[in-house]
C-alpha angles and dihedrals in degrees: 000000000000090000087056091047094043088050099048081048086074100052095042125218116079136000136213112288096028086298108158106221107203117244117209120251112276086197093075094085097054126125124273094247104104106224104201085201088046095040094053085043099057079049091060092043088057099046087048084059101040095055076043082064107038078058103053077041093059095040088052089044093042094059100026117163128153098275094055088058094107099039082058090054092044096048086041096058093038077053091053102038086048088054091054093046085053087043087062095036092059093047083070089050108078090184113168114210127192111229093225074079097055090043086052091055092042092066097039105260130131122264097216079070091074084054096049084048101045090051099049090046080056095040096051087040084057090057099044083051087047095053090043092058087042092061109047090039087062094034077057091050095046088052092046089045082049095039094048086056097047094042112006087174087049095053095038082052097045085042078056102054091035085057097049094040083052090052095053095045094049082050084048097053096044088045090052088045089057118101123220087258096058094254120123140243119250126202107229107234118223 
């Protein structure tokens, strides 16, 4: 039975008796250019097989018995050199979370709650900003109603120079867009 297990070691993957024999990370040999994407995945990766192994760990520690002894080193040591592989991985991952997050998870709620918060706060200071533009975009249009009553030279004048002013803006912003090679700036849509 330790002939099969020490053979099996060699290969990687799993034992005999359900006994996870640890691969080696195939992620070592990967080019110097840090992936951000590719970084957080292999973290994942590592968390995935690291619950993989507190399970085998609990199944071996659940039904212990003398002869499981070893399978319980072995699966110990695979817990603990997983740990230090996820301990390098992290150190790539530069992942900012908010502790509200944390706070969320310490009593038991769900984190996608923050998310669902913090959308709904952006989304009702949008409309308070909404209603702020609104209404001075319609207080602009009810002086502009009075003052075209009052001078109606003064305000075609003032439309004139707010056209042309416009226009410029409008030559100023599509200059400023242009690259040195003549080609022009476009806005990503998302």
């Amino acid at each position: 039975m330790d002939a099969l297990m020490n053979a099996n070691a060699g290969i990687g993957g799993s034992g005999g008796n359900g006994i996870l024999v640890p691969q080696t990370n195939d992620t070592a040999g990967t080019t110097g250019v840090d992936d951000p994407k590719q970084d957080l995945n292999q973290v994942i990766n590592s968390i995935q097989k690291t619950l993989g192994l507190i399970h085998q760990l609990y199944l071996t520690v659940s039904s212990f018995n003398a002869g499981s002894q070893l399978p319980l080193l072995q699966r110990l040591n695979a817990l603990v050199m997983e740990l230090d592989n996820m301990a390098k991985l992290s150190d790539k991952c530069n992942i900012q979370v908010p502790m509200e997050v944390f706070n969320l998870i310490d009593d038991g709620k769900n984190p996608d709650e923050f998310t669902r918060d913090v959308i709904n706060s952006c989304i009702a200071k949008n409309q308070i900003t909404k209603g702020k533009t609104d209404t001075f975009k319609s207080l602009r249009k009810h002086l502009l109603d009075k003052l075209e009553q009052a001078f109606p030279d003064g305000v075609e004048s003032y439309r004139e120079i707010r056209a042309a002013s416009a226009a410029e803006m409008k030559r100023l912003a599509q200059a400023q867009s242009t690259l040195p090679n003549g080609d022009v700036k476009v806005k990503p849509e998302f």
